[in-house]
Structure formats: structure tokens, C-alpha cells
DRENZA-28233 format. One line per 8 residues: number of its first residue (from 1); their letters; for each residue x, y, z of C-alpha. Coordinates in nm, 4 decimals. Example, Ala and Ser with C-alpha at 12.3 -4.5 7.8 and 13.67 -1.06 7.14 Angstrom:
% residues 2
1> as> 1.2300/-0.4500/0.7800; 1.3670/-0.1060/0.7140
% end
This chain:
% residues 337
1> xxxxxxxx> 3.1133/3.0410/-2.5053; 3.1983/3.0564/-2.1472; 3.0224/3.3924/-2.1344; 2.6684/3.2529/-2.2567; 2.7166/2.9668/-2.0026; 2.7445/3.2503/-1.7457; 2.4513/3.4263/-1.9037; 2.2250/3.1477/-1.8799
9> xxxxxxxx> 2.3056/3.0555/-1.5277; 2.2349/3.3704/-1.4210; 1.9055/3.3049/-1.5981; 1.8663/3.0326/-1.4104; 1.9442/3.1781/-1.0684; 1.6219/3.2439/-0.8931; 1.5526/2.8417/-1.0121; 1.8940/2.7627/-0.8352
17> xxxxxxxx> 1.7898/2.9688/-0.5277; 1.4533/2.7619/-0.4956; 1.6561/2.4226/-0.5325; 1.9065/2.5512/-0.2888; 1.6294/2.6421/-0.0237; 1.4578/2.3424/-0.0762; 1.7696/2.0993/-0.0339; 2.0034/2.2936/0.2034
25> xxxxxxxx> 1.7604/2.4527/0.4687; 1.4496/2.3434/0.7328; 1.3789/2.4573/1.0732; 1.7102/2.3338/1.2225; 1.8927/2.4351/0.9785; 1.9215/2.7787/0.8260; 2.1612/2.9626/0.5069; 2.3631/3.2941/0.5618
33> xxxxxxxx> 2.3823/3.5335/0.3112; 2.7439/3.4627/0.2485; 2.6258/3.0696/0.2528; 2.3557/3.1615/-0.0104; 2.6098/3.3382/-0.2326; 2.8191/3.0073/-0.2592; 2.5588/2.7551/-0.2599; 2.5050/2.9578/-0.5891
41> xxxxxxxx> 2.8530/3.0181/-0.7217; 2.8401/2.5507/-0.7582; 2.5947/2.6356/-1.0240; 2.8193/2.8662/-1.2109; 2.5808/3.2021/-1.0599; 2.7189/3.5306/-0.8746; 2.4581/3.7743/-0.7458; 2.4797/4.0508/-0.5372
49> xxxxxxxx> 2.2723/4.0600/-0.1977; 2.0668/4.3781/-0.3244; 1.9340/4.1011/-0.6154; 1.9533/3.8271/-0.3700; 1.6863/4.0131/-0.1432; 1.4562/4.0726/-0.4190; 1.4754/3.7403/-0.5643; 1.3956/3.6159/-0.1501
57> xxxxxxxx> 1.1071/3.8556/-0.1557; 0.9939/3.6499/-0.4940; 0.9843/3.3565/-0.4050; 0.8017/3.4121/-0.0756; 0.5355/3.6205/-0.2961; 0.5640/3.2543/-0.5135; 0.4827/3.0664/-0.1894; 0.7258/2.9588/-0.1173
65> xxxxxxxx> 0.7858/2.9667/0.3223; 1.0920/3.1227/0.3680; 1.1306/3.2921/0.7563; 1.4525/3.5021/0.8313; 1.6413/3.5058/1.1407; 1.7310/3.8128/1.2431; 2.0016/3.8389/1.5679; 2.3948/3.8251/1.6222
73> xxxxxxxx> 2.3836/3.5751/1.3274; 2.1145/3.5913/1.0469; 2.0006/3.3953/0.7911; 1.6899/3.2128/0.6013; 1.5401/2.9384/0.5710; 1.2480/2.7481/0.4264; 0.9688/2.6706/0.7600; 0.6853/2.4314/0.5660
81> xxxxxxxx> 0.6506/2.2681/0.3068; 0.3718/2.0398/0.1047; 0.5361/1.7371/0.3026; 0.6244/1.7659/0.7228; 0.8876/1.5381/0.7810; 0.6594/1.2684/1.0156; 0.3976/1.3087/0.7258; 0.7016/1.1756/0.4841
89> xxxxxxxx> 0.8116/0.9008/0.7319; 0.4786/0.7556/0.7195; 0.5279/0.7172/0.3387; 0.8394/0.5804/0.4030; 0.7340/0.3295/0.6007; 0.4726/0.2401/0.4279; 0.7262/0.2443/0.0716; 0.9200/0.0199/0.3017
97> xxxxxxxx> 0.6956/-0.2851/0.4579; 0.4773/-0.2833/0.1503; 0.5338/-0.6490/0.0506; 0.3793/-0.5647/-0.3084; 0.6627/-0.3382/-0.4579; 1.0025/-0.5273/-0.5032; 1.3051/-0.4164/-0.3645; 1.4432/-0.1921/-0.6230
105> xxxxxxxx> 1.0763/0.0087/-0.6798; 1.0981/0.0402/-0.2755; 1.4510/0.1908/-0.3303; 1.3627/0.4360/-0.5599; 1.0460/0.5636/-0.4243; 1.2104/0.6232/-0.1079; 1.4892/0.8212/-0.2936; 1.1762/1.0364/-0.4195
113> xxxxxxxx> 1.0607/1.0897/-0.0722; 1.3820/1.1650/0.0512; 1.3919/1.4415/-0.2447; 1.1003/1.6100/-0.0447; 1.2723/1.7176/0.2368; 1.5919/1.8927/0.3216; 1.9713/1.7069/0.2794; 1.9374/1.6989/0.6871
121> xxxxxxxx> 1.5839/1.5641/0.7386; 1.6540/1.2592/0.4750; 1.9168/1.1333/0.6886; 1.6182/1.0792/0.9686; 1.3863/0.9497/0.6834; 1.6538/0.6723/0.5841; 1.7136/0.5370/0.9574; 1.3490/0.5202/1.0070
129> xxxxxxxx> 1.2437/0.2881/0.7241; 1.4882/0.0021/0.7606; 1.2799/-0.3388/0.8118; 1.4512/-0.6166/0.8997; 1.4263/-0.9493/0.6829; 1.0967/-0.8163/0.5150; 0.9572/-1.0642/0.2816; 0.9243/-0.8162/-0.0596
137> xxxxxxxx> 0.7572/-0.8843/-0.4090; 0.9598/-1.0707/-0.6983; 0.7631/-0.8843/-0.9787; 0.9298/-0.6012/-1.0903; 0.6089/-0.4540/-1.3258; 0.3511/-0.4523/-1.0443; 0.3197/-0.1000/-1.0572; 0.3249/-0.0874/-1.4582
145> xxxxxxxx> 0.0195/-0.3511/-1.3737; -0.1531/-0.1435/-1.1562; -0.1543/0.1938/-1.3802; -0.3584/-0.0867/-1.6415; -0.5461/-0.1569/-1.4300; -0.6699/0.2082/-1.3283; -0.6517/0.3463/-1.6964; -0.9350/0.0122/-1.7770
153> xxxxxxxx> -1.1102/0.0773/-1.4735; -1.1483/0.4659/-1.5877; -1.1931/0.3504/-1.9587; -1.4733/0.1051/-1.8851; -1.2606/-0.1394/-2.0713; -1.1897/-0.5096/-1.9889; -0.7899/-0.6319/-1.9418; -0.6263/-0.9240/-2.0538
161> xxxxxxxx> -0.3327/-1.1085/-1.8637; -0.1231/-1.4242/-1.7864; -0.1556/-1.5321/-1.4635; 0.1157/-1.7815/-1.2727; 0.2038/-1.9696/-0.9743; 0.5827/-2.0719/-0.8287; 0.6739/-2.4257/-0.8066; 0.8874/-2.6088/-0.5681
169> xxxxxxxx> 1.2199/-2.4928/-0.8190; 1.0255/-2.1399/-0.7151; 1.0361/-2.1225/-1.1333; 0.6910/-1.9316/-1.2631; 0.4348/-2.1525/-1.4354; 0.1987/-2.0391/-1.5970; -0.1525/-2.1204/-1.5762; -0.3579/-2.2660/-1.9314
177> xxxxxxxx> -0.4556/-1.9177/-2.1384; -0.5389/-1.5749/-2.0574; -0.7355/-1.4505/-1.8528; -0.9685/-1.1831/-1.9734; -1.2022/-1.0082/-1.7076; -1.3491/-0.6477/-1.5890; -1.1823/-0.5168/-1.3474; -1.3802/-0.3509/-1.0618
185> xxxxxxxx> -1.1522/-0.2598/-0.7900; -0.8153/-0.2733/-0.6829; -0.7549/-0.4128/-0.2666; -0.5210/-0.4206/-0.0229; -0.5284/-0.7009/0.1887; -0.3172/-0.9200/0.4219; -0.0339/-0.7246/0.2777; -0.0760/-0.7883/-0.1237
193> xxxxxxxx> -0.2303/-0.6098/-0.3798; -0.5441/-0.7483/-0.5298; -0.7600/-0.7354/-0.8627; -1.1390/-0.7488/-0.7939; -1.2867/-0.8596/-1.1203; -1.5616/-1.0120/-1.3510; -1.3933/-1.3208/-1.4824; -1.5414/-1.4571/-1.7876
201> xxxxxxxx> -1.4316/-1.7964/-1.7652; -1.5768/-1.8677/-1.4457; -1.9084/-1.5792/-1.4972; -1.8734/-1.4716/-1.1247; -1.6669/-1.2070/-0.9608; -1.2880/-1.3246/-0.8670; -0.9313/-1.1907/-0.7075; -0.6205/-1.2042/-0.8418
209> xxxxxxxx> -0.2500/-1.1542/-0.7387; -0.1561/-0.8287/-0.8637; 0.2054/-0.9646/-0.8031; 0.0961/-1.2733/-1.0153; 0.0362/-1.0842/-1.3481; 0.1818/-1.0830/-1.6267; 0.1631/-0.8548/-1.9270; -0.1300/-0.6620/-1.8845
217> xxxxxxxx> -0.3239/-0.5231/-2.1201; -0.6509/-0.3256/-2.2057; -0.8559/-0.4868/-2.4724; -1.1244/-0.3073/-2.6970; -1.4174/-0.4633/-2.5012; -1.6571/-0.2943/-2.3407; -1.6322/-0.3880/-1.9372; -1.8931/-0.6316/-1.7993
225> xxxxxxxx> -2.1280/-0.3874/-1.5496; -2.0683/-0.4202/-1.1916; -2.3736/-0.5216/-1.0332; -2.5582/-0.2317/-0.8373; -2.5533/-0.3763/-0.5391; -2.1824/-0.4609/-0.5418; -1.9945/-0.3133/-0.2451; -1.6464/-0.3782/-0.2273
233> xxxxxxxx> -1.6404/-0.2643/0.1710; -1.8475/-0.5961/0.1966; -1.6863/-0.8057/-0.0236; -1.3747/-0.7870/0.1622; -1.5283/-0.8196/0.4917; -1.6948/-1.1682/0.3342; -1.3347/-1.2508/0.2074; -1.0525/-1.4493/0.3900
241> xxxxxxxx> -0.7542/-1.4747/0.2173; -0.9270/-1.3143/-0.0580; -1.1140/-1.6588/-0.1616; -1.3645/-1.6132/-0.4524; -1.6755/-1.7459/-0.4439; -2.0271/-1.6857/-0.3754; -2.1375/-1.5701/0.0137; -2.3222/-1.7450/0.2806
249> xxxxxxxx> -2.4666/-1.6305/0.5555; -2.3103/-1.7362/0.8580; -2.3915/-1.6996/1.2749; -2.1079/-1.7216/1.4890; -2.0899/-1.6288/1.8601; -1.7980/-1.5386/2.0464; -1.6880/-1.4611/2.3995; -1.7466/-1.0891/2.4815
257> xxxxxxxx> -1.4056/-1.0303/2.4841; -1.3369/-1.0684/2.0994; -1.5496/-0.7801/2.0299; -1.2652/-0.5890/1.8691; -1.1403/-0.8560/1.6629; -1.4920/-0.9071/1.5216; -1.5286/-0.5503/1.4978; -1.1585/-0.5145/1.2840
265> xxxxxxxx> -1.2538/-0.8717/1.0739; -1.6010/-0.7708/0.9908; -1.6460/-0.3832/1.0650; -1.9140/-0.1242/1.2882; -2.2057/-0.2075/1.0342; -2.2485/-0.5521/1.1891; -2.5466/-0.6133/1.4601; -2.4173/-0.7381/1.7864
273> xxxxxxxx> -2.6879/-0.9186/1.9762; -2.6050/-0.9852/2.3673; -2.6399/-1.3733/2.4687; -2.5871/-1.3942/2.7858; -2.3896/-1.2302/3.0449; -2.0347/-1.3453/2.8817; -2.1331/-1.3691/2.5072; -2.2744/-1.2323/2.1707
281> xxxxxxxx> -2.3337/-1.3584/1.8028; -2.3651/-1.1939/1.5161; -2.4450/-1.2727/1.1417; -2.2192/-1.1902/0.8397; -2.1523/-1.2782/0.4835; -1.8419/-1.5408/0.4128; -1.7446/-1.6970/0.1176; -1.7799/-2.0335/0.2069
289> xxxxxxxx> -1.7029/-2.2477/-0.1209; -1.3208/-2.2873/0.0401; -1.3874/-2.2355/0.3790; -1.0676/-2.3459/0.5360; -0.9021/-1.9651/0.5395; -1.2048/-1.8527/0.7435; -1.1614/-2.1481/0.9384; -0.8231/-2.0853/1.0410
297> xxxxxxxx> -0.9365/-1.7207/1.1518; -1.1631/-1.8987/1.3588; -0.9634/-2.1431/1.5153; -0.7203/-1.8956/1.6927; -0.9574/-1.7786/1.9091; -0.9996/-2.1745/2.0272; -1.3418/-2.2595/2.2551; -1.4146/-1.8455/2.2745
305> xxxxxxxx> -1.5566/-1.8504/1.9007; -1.7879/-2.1211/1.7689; -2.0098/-2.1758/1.4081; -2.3853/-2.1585/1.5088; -2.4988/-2.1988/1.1458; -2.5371/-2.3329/0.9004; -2.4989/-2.6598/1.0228; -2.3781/-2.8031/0.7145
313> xxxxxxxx> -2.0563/-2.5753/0.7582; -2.0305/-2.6142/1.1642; -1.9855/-2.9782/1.0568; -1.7120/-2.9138/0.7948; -1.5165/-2.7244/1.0780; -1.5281/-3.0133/1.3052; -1.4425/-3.2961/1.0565; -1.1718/-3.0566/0.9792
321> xxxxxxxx> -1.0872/-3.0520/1.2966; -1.0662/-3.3898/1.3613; -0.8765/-3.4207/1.0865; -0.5942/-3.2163/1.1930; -0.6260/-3.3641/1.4945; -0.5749/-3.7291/1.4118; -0.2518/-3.6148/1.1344; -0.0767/-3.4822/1.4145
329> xxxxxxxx> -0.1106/-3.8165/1.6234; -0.0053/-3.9796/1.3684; 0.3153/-3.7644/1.3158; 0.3715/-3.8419/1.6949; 0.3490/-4.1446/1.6786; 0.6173/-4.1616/1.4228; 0.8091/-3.9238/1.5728; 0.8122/-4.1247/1.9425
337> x> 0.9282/-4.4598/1.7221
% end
């Protein structure tokens, strides 16, 4: 018995000398011969170095980048690979601060990107990722959801869900029904995940929460057809706080010095018209119907951004305004007694 365990190892050891490469080796950090020989015997392989050479010479016919040092001290080890370490940090981080994967899926997607270095260079991935006190998602099947959502999105094929809020317990509760819509698009926006989709109830394009669905599902309907001249680029630049609703056109101007910000809120296809020596306005698409996100984007740029039209929604800004305004009096005056 113990010889066919031998037997099969040895099988095995060209696949043991890949692993080993892979795991134990990088620029900084290379494997003698005699290293290579006992990195193998763990697995339960011998090999002499006249096999060990030819199996090297394999794998670098395979691909596989392995450079040899040649000096007072030689050895080998593995140069590139389909991941550079700073190109895997960036996952990291991104695995990391992404607030729509939970805690545990962030944990063991960074193990996976840790598997696609060397032993020595996932040290350096793990110190670089930590984020302090980040604010993470509660839903452990988002990614479950968003694999749906593709497969529907490929199939042509509408989805059916729950959909909830948190209350003041933070206990989900569920909104009335299911919600049964075509999904166009999946976004990323303000840090969450979001569903772009026909919603049938409603017989307009809405968002949704990917974080806020629950049991997914494809149904055996045939998708509603996204209009032609649907462009989700545009529908995001329209959207604050990804509000649904229909669009308005809108003319804002702005001291010249918030030309980035517009630029980053609304992006290069915009026209920028000049009006006067300190100023320019421009015209774009928001979703007006619940203005007050877009409002609030407004507001922190105080008296260098102002509504031009419509008029109708210049007015709602100020009576919000006001509003605010006069609460906060009145909390100061309560405050002062």
C-alpha cells in the first residue's frame, strides 16, 4: 500500500513542483536545488536533480517563468506571473472597501488573492488591505444575487425577488409582494451595488438595492425590451442617489472653479458655455420627481452653484431651503432655553 502511495506521488511530482514554485518562490525569493528536493519530499516525492532539470525545462516549455540564478549560490525561481503583486493589491483593496460584499465574502476572496502570489508577497497583500471601521454589507447572498442577475440578463429572461428595508430594531421588513422586473444593467454607485430594471408594477425603469434582495430568481418570461435609446452612461449621470424616475432637463451655472466636479458628476459629453469672466452653465438630464438628493449635491457647493431652470424646481430648492433653515432656528431656540 505504502508503495502505490509512493507511486502515485511520484506521478504527481511535476504537479507538486508547479505548486511549490508558485507558493515558495518570486523575485526576492528564490529555491536551491537541495530546497527543491525537500519542498518535495512534504508531498511524499524523491527525485533526482537529473529528473528535476528536465521536469524545470517542462514547465518553462509549459509557460511557466521560471529564471535561474547562476553564481556562488544558485537556484530558481518563478519571475511573472498572470497577477504582479501591485496589480493584486488593487484587488485587494478593492475586495476590502467594497461596502457590497459582507465581511466573510471579503475574507475569503482575499484568501483567493492571496493564493495568487507567493507565501512572501501575501504577507504584503494582507497589511495593505486593512480598513479601519469600514461600514460592510449584512447580506450574505449578494453575490449568489448578482450571478441571477447576469445569467437573466444573458437569458433575456425577467427575475423575481423580495425586496426589504431595516427598521429602527434594524429587523428586515419586507415590502407588500414580489417584485418582478427586466433587468437591464447592473451599477456601481456611491459605493452599493445596483439593479437597473423594467419594473412592472410601476411600467417605468427603476433601481434596486442589490444588498436589499432577497431570493432571486429567473422566471420563464420573456424580458421587457430595453428601449433603443437607453444609455445607462446617462442614466447614471441623471441619477443622484440612484432615484428613479423620469428626467428633466435642468440649467445650472456654477463658478468656474467647479469645473471638475461638474465634469466627475455629469461627465466630458456635457457642453460648457462661458458666462462671464468667473462663470459657466450647462444643461443636463436629472431625475427630478425626488429632487432632494440632487439638491443636497447642490447645496455643498453653497452661493458658487445655482438652479437657472426650470423655475418650478429653482423654487422647490429655495422653499427647501427655507425650510431647513427655519427647523434649525427652531432647534436653537430650544436648545438656548
Amino acid at each position: 500500500m505504502e508503495d502505490k502511495v509512493k507511486n502515485a506521488n511520484n506521478r504527481l511530482k511535476i504537479l507538486y513542483l508547479y505548486k511549490i514554485f508558485l507558493e515558495k518562490t518570486d523575485e526576492n525569493h528564490y529555491l536551491t536545488m537541495p530546497e527543491i528536493m525537500q519542498q518535495l519530499k512534504l508531498y511524499g516525492v524523491s527525485a533526482g536533480r537529473k529528473a528535476l532539470y528536465e521536469d524545470i525545462e517542462a514547465l518553462k516549455s509549459y509557460g511557466l517563468d521560471i529564471v535561474a540564478i547562476k553564481g556562488n549560490t544558485s537556484g530558481y525561481y518563478v519571475s511573472s506571473r498572470d497577477f504582479e503583486l501591485p496589480e493584486l493589491k488593487l484587488l485587494a483593496d478593492a475586495v476590502s472597501s467594497s461596502r457590497f460584499l459582507t465581511e466573510k465574502k471579503s475574507t475569503e476572496l482575499l484568501k483567493k488573492i492571496e493564493s495568487l502570489s507567493s507565501v512572501h508577497e501575501a504577507k504584503q497583500i494582507q497589511r495593505q488591505v486593512y480598513v479601519t471601521n469600514r461600514v460592510k454589507a449584512m447580506n450574505e447572498r449578494i453575490y449568489l444575487n448578482v450571478d441571477v442577475i447576469h445569467r437573466a440578463i444573458a437569458e433575456n429572461k425577467k427575475i423575481k425577488f423580495r425586496y426589504f428595508d431595516y427598521n429602527l430594531q434594524k429587523k428586515k421588513t419586507y415590502r407588500a409582494g414580489s417584485r418582478v422586473c427586466s433587468p437591464y444593467a447592473l451599477a456601481w454607485d456611491d459605493e452599493r451595488y445596483y439593479l437597473i430594471a423594467y419594473y412592472d408594477n410601476r411600467q417605468t425603469i427603476s433601481n434596486f438595492r442589490i444588498d436589499r434582495m432577497e431570493s432571486v430568481e429567473i422566471i420563464d418570461e420573456k424580458a421587457v425590451e430595453k428601449p433603443k435609446n437607453f444609455i445607462v452612461a446617462d442614466y447614471m449621470n441623471s441619477s443622484f442617489s440612484m432615484f428613479s424616475g423620469t428626467t428633466q432637463d435642468v440649467k445650472l451655472r456654477f463658478d468656474n472653479q467647479l469645473i471638475n466636479a461638474v465634469i466627475d458628476r455629469f461627465g466630458k459629453g456635457i457642453t460648457v458655455i462661458p458666462d462671464g469672466d468667473s462663470h459657466f452653465t450647462v444643461r443636463v438630464k436629472v431625475k427630478a420627481e425626488q429632487p432632494e438628493p440632487f439638491f443636497g449635491w447642490l447645496f455643498q457647493f453653497g452661493t458658487m452653484a445655482e438652479i437657472i431652470e426650470p423655475c418650478e424646481l429653482r423654487d422647490r430648492y429655495i422653499e427647501m431651503l427655507k425650510s431647513v433653515t427655519e427647523k434649525q432656528i427652531s432647534v436653537s431656540a430650544l436648545t438656548e432655553k
